[in-house]
Structures are given as structure tokens and as C-alpha cells.
N, C-alpha and C positions, 0 to 999 in steps of 0.2 A: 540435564535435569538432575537436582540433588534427588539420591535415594535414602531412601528408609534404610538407617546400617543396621547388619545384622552380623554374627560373629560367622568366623571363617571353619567349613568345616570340611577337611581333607578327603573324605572320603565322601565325600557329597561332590567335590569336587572331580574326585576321580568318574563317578557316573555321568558327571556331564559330558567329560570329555569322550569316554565311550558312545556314549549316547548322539556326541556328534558325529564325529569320524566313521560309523559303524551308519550312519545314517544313508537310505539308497540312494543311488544319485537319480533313480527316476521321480526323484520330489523336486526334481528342477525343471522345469516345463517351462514350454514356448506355449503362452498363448497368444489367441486371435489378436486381441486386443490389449492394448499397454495398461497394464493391471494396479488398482488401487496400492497403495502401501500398507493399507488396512488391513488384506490381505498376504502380507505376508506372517511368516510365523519365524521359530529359531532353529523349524525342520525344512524348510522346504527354501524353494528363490524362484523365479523367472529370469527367462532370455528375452528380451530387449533389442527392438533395433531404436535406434537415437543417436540425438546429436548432443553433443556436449562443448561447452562454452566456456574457457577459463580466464579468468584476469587477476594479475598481479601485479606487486611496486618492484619496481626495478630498484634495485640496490638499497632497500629499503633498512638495510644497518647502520646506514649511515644517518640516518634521519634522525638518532639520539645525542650524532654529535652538535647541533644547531637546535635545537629546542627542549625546552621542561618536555615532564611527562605529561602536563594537563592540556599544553600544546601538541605533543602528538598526540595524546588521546583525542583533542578536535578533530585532528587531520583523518586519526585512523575511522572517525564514527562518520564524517564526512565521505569518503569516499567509499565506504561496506554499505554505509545506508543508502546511498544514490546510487552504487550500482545493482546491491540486492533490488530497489526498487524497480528500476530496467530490464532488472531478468525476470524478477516476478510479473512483469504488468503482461508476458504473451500467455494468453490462454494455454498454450503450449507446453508451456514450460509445468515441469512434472516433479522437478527437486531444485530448491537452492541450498549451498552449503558453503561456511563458509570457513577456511582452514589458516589463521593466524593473519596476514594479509593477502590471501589468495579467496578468492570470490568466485566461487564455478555452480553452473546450473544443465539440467540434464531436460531437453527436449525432447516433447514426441515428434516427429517429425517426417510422416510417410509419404507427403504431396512434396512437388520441388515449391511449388508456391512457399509451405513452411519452413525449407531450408532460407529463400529471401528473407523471412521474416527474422529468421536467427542473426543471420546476415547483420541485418537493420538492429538488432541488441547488441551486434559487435561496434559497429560505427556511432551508435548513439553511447555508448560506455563511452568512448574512446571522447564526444563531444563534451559528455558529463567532467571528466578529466578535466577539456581545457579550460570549463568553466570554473570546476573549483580553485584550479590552479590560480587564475586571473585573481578570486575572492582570496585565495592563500596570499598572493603577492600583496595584494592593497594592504593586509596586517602586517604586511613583514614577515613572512610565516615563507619556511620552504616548498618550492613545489613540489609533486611525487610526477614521475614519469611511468607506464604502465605497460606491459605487453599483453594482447589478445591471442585466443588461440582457440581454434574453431575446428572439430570433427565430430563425421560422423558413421557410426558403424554398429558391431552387437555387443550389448554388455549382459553381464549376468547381478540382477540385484538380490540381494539379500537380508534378513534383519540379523543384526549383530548386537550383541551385548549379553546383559546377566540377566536370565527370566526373572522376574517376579521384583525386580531390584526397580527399576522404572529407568534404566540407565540402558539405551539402545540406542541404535541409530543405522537408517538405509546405509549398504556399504556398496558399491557402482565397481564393478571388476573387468575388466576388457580392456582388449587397445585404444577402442575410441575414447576411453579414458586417462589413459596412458598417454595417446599421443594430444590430444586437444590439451595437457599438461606440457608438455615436449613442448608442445609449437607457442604456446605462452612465451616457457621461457627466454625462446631465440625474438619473442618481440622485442624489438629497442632496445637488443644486447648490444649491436655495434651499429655503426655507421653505416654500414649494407643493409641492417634489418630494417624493414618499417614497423607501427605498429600493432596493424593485425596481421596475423598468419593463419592463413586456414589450409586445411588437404585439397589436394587430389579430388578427392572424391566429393567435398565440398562444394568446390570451383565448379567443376562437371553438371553438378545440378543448382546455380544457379539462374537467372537470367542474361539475356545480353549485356542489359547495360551494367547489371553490379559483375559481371565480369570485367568489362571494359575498367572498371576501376581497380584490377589486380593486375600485378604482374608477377612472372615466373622470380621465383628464388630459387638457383640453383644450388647456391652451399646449404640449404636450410631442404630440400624438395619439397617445396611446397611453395604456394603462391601468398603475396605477400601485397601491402598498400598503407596508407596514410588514409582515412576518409573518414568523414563527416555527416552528421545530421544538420540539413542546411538549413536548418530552422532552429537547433540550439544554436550553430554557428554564427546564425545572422543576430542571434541577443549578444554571444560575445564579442563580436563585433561591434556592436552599438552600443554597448557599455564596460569595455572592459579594455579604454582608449589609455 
């Protein structure tokens, strides 16, 4: 969001920063329930338990050697738009964000039933992908390759930025943040990786059969797959001959 400019003043500057550091850490509180954003302020944050969800282009530097910018600009709003649209559509889902070609969203997620569901935004991303690719190819256009990356754990959120400026934004602090970033980027690094990776703790909750579709990765620890939504896959299939 563009702010309202105002001149910069040094000693205004200094009270802020006092004013944060010096702030109690009892303004961070665990509540019952995963709390609006509305609620937060530039004093205080919540602890969070969730899942978090991340997807990025793999080797995605090289994508300016083979196209204009107007051409990757297609490619880049094609694949941010379609998969923000996937992470946005789970009632669930509580933040999307998106950071240069990286797309990650942060779920509530206390039933194992809603870990499945997360699950199912990891494999339907990943269906999204082959279809834009198949639409990328008919133009002659490159395709992008993606890695997923799925945990879940406790984060601490906060609102950050300049009071009164209109320039903030939620900032998500944890492992589970860290590492659903980690496990991104070992997707479709090499020839061992597949391209979702999810934790431990992940896999553990949830069901039989979307387990049955991972298997252990041991250079990565964590379990790993190739899968599908067989219903986008059955359109690429029938049109993307």
C-alpha cells in the first residue's frame, strides 16, 4: 500500500524504537482461538498453532533468458493468480502472501481432517502447474517447474510496519515457517526430490490413503511424492494431447 509521505524525523524515530523493544513480552498471548488480524496492533502479537503451505519456480533466473518481460510478466500473473486462488478457496486458510515468485499461505488447522484438506491445496497447486505449463507450451512459451512444501507447527504473528503510514503487513515467525520454506525448496531440486515435501508431523496426521501416496525421503527427512488432483488431471489429459 502507497503511504501518505511525511518528512523523516530522528527523534521520533528514536521513541519508536524505544517504545518497541522496551515493550512486555506479556503483550504476546496464546489465545483459545486463531485470532482475527484486525486485532492485532504494533504492541502486542499471538502464538498460533498452523499449518503452512509454500510454492515456488524452481530455477526461476533463468526464465529471462528465453522470454520478453511482457512474456514473463504472463507467465508470472498465471501462476501467483492460480495458485493464490487455491490457497485462498479453504475456509481455512487465514493469510495468503506473496514474496517475488514464492506463494505461501498460513492455515488454521486443529482437526486432522484439515491437515487432508491442506494436503489437497498441495496436489491441486501442483495440478494447476501442469496445466498452465501444457497452455505455456501451445504459445511456445517456457514452462516453470515448482516445489511444495507443507508444515505444521506454532508461529508467533505480529503486525509490522510504520504506525499511521498505512504501510504494514502480518509477519508469521516460527519453525513451521521456516521449515514449510526449507521443504519448498528441496521440491524438484534434483532427481531424488519429488514435487511436494511435507514434515513429519504432517504425514502423521494425515489419512491412510493420502499417506499411501508419500514416501520417506531420507536425504531431505521428510516425506516426499508426485500427486495429483484427478479431476484437473483428467482435463489435461483430454486436452493438452
Amino acid at each position: 500500500m502507497k503511504s501518505t509521505n511525511s518528512s523523516y524525523d530522528f527523534n521520533e524515530s528514536l521513541k519508536r524504537i524505544d517504545e518497541i523493544i522496551n515493550a512486555s513480552n506479556d503483550s504476546f498471548e496464546e489465545p483459545e482461538n486463531f485470532p482475527s488480524r484486525d486485532k492485532l496492533t504494533y504492541t502486542n502479537g499471538f502464538y498460533v498453532n498452523c499449518t503452512s503451505l509454500f510454492i515456488d519456480i524452481r530455477n526461476s533466473s533463468s526464465l529471462p533468458e528465453n522470454h520478453t518481460r511482457p512474456v514473463l510478466a504472463k507467465i508470472y500473473r498465471a501462476y501467483i493468480s492460480e495458485t493464490v486462488a487455491i490457497i485462498n478457496s479453504k475456509d481455512t486458510c487465514r493469510e495468503v502472501n506473496i514474496h517475488g515468485d514464492c506463494v505461501w499461505g498460513v492455515f488454521e488447522t486443529p482437526k486432522k481432517i484439515d491437515v487432508d484438506q491442506i494436503f489437497n491445496v498441495a496436489y491441486s497447486c501442483a495440478s494447476i502447474i501442469d496445466i498452465i505449463n501444457c497452455k505455456l507450451r501451445k504459445k511456445g512459451f517456457a514452462e516453470i517447474t515448482v516445489g511444495i512444501g507443507v508444515d505444521y507447527g506454532r508461529a508467533l504473528m505480529i503486525k509490522s510496519g510504520f504506525s499511521g503510514s498505512g504501510i504494514n503487513e502480518v509477519v508469521w515467525m516460527g519453525d513451521v515457517v521456516n521449515q514449510a520454506s526449507k521443504l519448498c525448496h528441496f521440491g524438484n531440486k534434483s532427481a531424488l526430490d519429488c514435487e511436494i515435501m511435507v514434515s513429519k508431523v504432517i504425514y502423521d496426521n494425515l489419512n491412510n490413503h493420502n499417506k499411501s501416496l508419500l514416501s520417506w525421503n531420507s536425504i531431505r527427512d521428510c516425506y516426499h511424492g508426485n500427486i495429483v488432483n484427478m479431476d484437473m488431471d483428467k482435463w489435461k489429459n483430454d486436452n493438452c494431447k
